[in-house]
C-alpha positions in Angstrom: 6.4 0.5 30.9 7.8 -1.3 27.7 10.2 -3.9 29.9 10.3 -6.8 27.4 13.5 -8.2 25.5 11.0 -8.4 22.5 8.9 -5.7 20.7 5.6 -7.1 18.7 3.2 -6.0 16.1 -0.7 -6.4 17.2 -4.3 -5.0 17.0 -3.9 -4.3 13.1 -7.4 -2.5 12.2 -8.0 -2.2 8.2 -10.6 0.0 7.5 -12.8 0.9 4.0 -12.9 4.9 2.8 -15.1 3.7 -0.2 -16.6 0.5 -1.4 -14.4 -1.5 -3.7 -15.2 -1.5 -7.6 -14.8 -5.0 -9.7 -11.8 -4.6 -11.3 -14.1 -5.9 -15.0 -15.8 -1.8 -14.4 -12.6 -0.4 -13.7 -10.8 -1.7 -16.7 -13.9 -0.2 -18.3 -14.0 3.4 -17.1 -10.4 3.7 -17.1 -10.0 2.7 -21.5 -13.2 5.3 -21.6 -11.1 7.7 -19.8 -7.5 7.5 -22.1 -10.0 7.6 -25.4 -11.9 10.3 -24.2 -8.3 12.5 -23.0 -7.3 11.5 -26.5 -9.9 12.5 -28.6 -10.1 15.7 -26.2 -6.1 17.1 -26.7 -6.5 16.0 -30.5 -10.0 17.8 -31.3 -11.9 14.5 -32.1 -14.8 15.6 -31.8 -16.8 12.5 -34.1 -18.7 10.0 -32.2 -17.4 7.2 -34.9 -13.6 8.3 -34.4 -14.2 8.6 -30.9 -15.7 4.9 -30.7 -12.7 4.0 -33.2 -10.2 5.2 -30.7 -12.0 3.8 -27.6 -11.3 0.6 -29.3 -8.1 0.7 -29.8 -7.6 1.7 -26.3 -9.5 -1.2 -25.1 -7.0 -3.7 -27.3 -4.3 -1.7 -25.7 -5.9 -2.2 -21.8 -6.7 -6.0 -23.4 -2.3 -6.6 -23.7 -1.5 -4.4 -20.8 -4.0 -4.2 -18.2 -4.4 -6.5 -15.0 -7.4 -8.2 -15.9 -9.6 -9.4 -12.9 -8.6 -12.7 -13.4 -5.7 -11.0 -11.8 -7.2 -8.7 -9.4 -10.9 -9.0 -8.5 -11.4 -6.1 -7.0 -10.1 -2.6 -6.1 -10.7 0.4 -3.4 -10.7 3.6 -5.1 -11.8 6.9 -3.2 -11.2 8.9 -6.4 -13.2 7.1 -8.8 -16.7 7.2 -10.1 -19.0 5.0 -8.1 -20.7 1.9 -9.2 -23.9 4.4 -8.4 -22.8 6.9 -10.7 -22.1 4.7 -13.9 -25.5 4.6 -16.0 -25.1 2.1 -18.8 -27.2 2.7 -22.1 -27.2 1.1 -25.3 -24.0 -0.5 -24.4 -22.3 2.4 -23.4 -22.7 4.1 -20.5 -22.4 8.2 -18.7 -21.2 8.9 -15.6 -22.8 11.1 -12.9 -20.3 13.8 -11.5 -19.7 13.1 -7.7 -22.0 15.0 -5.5 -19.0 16.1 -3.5 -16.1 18.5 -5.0 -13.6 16.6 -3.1 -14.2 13.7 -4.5 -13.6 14.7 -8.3 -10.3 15.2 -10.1 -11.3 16.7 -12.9 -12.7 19.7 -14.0 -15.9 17.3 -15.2 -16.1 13.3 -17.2 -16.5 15.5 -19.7 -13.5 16.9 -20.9 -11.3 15.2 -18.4 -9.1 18.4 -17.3 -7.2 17.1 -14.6 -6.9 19.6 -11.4 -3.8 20.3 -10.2 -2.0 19.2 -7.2 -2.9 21.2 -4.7 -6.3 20.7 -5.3 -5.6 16.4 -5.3 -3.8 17.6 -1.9 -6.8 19.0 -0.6 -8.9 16.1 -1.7 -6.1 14.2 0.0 -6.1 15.7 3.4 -10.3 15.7 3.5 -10.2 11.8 3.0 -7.4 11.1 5.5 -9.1 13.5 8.2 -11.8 10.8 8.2 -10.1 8.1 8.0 -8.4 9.2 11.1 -11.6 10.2 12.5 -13.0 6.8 12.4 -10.0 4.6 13.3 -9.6 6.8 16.6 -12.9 7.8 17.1 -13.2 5.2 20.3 -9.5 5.5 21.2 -9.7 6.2 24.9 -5.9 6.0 25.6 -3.1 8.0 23.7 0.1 6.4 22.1 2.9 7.3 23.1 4.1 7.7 19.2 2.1 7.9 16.3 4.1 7.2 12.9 2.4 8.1 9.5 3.2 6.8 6.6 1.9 7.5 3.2 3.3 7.9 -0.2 0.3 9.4 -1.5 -0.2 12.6 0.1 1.9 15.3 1.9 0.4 18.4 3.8 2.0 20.3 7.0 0.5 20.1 9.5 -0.4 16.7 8.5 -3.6 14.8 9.3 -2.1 13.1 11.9 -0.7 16.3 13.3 -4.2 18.1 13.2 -5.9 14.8 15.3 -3.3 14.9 17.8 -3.9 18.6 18.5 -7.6 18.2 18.2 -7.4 15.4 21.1 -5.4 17.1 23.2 -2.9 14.4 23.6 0.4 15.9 24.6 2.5 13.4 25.0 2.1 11.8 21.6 4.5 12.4 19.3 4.3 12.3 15.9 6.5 11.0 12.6 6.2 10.8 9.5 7.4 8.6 6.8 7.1 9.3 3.5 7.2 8.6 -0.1 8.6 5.3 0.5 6.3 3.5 -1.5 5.5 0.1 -1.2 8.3 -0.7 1.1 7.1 2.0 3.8 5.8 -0.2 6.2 9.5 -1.9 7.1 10.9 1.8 8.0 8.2 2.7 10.4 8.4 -0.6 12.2 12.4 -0.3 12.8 11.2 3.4 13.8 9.0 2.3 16.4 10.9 -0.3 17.7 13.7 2.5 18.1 11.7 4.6 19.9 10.3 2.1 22.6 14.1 0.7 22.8 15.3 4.5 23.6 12.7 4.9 26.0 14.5 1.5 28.3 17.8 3.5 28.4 16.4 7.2 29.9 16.6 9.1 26.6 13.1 9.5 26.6 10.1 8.8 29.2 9.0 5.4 29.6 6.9 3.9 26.5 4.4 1.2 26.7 2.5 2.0 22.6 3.8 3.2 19.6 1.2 3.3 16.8 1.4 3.1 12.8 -1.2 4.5 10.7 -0.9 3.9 6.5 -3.3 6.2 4.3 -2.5 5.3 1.0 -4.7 6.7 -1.5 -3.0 6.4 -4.5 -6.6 7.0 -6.7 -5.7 10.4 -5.8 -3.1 10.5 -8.6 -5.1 8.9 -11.4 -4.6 10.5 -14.9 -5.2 9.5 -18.4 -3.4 12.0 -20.5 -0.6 10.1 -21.7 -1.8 6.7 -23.2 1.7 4.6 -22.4 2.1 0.8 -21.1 3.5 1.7 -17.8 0.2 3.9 -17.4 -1.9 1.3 -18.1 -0.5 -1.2 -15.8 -0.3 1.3 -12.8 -4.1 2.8 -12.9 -5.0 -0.9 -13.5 -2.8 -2.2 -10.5 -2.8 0.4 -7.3 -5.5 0.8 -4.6 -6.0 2.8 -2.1 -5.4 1.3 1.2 -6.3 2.1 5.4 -5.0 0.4 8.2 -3.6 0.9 11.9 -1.5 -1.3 14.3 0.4 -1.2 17.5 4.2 -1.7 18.0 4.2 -2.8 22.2 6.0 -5.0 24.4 5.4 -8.8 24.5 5.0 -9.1 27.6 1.7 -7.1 27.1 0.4 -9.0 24.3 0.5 -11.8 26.6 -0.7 -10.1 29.5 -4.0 -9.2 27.1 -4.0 -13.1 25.3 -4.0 -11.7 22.3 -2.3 -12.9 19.2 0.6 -10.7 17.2 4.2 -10.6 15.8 7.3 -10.3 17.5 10.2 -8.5 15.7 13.3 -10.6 15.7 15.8 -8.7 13.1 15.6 -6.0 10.1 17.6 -5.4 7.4 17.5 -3.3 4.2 19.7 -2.0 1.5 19.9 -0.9 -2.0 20.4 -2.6 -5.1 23.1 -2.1 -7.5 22.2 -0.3 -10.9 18.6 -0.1 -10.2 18.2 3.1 -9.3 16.0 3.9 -12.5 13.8 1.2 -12.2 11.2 2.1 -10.2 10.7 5.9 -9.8 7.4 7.5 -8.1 8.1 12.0 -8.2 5.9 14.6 -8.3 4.1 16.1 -11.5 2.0 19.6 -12.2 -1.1 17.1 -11.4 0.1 14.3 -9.9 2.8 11.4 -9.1 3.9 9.6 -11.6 5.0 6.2 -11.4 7.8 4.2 -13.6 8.0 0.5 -13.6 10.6 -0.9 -15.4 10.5 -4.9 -17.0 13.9 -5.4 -15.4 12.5 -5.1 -12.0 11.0 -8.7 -11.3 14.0 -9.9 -12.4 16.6 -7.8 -10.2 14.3 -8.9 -7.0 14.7 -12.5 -8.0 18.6 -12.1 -8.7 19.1 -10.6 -5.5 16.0 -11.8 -3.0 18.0 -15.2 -1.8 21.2 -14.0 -0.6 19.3 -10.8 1.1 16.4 -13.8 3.0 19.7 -15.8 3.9 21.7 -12.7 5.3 18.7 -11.6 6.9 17.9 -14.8 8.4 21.8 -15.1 9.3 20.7 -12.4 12.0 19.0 -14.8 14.5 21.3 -17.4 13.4 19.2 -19.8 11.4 20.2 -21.2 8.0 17.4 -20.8 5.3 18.3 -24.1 3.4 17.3 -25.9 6.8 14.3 -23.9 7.6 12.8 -23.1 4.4 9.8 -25.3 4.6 9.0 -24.3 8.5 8.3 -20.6 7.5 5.9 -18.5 6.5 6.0 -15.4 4.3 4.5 -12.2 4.0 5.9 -10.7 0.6 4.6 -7.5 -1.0 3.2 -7.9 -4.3 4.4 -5.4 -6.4 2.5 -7.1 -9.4 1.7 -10.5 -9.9 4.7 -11.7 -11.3 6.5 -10.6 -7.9 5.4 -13.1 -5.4 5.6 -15.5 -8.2 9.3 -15.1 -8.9 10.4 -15.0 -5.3 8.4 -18.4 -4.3 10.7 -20.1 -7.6 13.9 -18.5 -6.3 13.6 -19.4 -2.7 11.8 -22.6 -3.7 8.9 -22.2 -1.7 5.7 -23.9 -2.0 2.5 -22.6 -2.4 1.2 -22.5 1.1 4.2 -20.7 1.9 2.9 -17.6 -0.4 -1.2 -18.0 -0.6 -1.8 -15.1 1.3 0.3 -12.7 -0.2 -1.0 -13.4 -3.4 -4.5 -13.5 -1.8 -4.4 -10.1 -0.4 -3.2 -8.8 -4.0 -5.9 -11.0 -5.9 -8.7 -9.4 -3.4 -7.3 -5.4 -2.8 -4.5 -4.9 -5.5 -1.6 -2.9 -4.7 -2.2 -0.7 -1.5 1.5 0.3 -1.5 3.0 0.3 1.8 -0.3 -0.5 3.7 -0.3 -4.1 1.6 2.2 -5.9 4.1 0.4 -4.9 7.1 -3.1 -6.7 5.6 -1.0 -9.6 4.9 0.5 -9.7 8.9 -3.1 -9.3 9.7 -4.5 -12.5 7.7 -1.2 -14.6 9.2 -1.9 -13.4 12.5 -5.7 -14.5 11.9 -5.0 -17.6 10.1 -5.2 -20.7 12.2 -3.2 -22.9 10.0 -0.1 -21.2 10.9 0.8 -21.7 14.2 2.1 -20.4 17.1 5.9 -20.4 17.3 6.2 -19.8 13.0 8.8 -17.6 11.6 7.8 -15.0 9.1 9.7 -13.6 6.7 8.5 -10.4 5.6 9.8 -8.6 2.2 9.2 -5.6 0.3 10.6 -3.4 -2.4 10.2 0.1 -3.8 11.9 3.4 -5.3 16.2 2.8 -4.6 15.4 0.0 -5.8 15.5 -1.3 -2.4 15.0 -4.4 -0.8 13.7 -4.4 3.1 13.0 -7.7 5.2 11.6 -8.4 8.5 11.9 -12.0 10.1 8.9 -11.6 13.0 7.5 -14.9 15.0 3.8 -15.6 15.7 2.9 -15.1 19.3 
C-alpha cells in the first residue's frame, strides 16, 4: 500500500516507433513538399517553374527553418523513410510506404492530404503498438493508467482497448488531452491525487499509478499553406514515446532504485496570452500557432512563478539558485535560452534540456519526461538535488514542478 509522506517519479521507459531522420533530409523533403503543394493548387505543371519555386521555398526554409545545427535529428512515424528517398541527379523520388497507415496523402505525387479520420486511424494503429511493446512484459497491473497525448483522440482509446485486452480490472484509466507541451505536469498532480485519495478510504489502497505519453505529432504534417509559423512547426515537432511510474518512496527505496520525489506543483495562466499559442483541430489536421511574443511573455513572467513555486517548500530562489537543477521544456531554442538569462542560471544548470531538444526536437508533452530520465541517469547530479521542472503551452500557461533526486 502507498504509505509514504512522499510520492516519486521512476522506471521512465522511452521507446522508438520509427528510426529518427537527420534533421539536413528533413529540411529537404519537407521545402520539396510546400513546392510541390504549390505548384499542385496553382497548375504548375513546368519542371523549370517547378524547380524555380522549389527554390524559393528552400530560401524561405533557409530564414525560417530549424536548421540541424539546431536540431540533429528527429523521430517521425509519418514521414518517408531514409529507405524510401532515392536521390538522382541531384534530386531525388520517393517510394510510397509499403503500409496504408503509414501515408498521409493520397500519394508524393500530388500531395492530397487525407483527412482526419483517416490521420486518426493511422493514429490509433501506431499507438496500439506502441502500447503493445512498452507492456508486452508487464506482469503486474497499475492501479491507474493516465494517457496523455495531444496528438490523437479516439474512444475507446488505445489505452482503453489494452486494458480490456489484458483483463486488468482494477486499472483504471485517464486521459489527458490536448494539453500540449505542458501535459506531462497535469498527469503527474493527477496521479499524485489519486494515490493521496487512496490513504484516506475514497478509493482501495494504491501502491502504482502509471503515465504513458504517445505524441505523434508527424501525424498532422501538411504543406498546403506555405507560412513562417508552418515552417517552423514541421521543422521543430517530433513524435515522442515514453512510460513512467508515479509510486511511493518508500518503495523506490525498498527496490534501490533511483527516481524523483514530488515536493509542490503549481500552474496558472498568463495574462493577455491567450492567442499566443493555439493548437485546434482542422478538416486534415491540427494546426499549430506560435506567436514571436511568446519567448518573451515566459521570460517576463518565469521568475516570479520559480520563486512562488519554490516559496511552497519554503526555500528562497536567490539563495538556492546555483544548488539546483532544471528540467525546462523547450518549446524552441530560444526558450531554454531566455529562461537560463532571467533566472541567471549557468549552463550546467540547463545542458540537458537543451540536449534532449538538440538530439529529439520537440516531443510535446513527452519532452519533460526524457529530460527527468537523463537527470535521473546523470551521475553528476546528485542525490539530494532539487529540480525545478517547467513547461508551457496553449492558455498560455505556465506549470512547474520542484521534485528531489532520490
Amino acid at each position: 500500500m502507498f504509505n509514504s509522506n512522499h510520492a516519486a517519479l521512476a522506471d521512465f521507459t522511452p521507446i522508438q516507433m520509427a528510426s529518427p531522420t537527420p534533421q539536413a533530409v528533413t529540411l529537404e523533403i519537407s521545402a520539396w513538399g510546400f513546392a510541390k503543394a504549390f505548384c499542385r493548387n496553382q497548375g504548375i505543371t513546368d519542371k523549370e517553374a517547378f524547380q524555380k519555386v522549389h527554390q524559393e521555398v528552400r530560401e524561405k526554409f533557409d530564414k525560417y527553418a530549424l536548421s540541424s545545427s539546431v536540431i540533429k535529428r528527429r523521430q517521425l512515424v509519418f514521414f518517408p523513410r531514409l529507405t524510401d528517398i532515392q536521390f538522382e541527379n541531384g534530386s531525388f523520388k520517393l517510394k510510397e510506404p509499403e503500409q496504408d497507415y503509414l501515408q498521409l496523402f493520397d500519394n508524393y505525387e500530388d500531395l492530397n492530404p487525407k483527412d482526419l479520420g483517416k490521420r486518426h486511424e493511422s493514429y490509433g494503429r501506431i499507438t496500439n503498438e506502441c502500447l503493445s511493446t512498452l507492456y508486452q512484459d508487464e506482469t503486474e497491473a497499475p492501479d491507474d493508467l493516465i494517457h496523455v497525448t495531444c496528438s490523437g483522440y479516439l474512444a475507446p482509446s488505445p489505452v482503453e482497448r489494452m486494458v480490456a485486452s489484458k483483463n486488468w480490472t482494477n486499472t483504471t484509466v485517464t486521459h489527458s488531452y490536448h494539453m500540449g507541451c505542458y501535459g506531462a505536469f497535469p498527469a503527474i498532480r493527477m496521479a499524485h491525487g489519486f494515490l493521496s485519495s487512496s490513504q484516506f478510504g475514497a478509493t482501495r489502497p494504491k501502491d502504482r499509478v502509471d503515465i504513458v505519453h504517445t505524441e505523434l505529432l508527424s501525424a498532422h504534417t501538411g504543406v498546403d499553406e506555405l507560412k513562417a509559423e508552418n515552417i517552423v512547426t514541421m521543422t521543430l515537432f517530433a513524435d515522442g514515446f515514453i512510460r513512467y511510474s508515479v509510486v511511493s518512496e518508500d518503495s523506490l527505496r525498498q527496490r534501490g532504485v533511483h527516481g524523483l520525489k514530488i515536493l509542490a506543483f503549481n500552474e496558472h495562466l498568463l495574462p493577455n496570452s491567450a492567442d499566443d499559442m493555439t493548437w485546434v483541430p482542422g478538416s486534415n489536421r491540427f494546426h499549430m500557432s506560435l506567436s514571436v511574443m511568446v519567448p518573451v511573455i515566459i521570460k517576463q513572467w518565469v521568475r516570479p512563478f520559480v520563486e512562488s513555486l519554490l516559496q511552497q517548500i519554503g526555500l528562497d530562489f536567490e539563495q538556492e539558485r546555483r544548488r539546483l537543477a532544471f528540467a525546462i521544456h523547450p518549446g524552441g531554442p530560444k526558450i531554454v535560452e531566455h529562461i537560463q538569462e532571467a533566472l541567471g542560471l549557468v549552463d550546467d544548470q540547463v545542458a540537458i534540456s537543451k540536449s534532449v531538444f538538440t538530439e529529439n526536437g520537440n516531443m510535446s508533452s513527452a519532452t519533460v519526461p526524457h529530460i527527468m530520465k537523463a537527470i535521473v541517469e546523470e551521475d553528476g547530479i546528485p542525490v539530494g538535488t532539487r529540480v525545478v521542472c517547467l513547461g508551457f503551452g496553449p492558455g498560455l500557461t505556465a506549470t512547474g514542478l520542484v521534485l528531489e533526486k532520490i
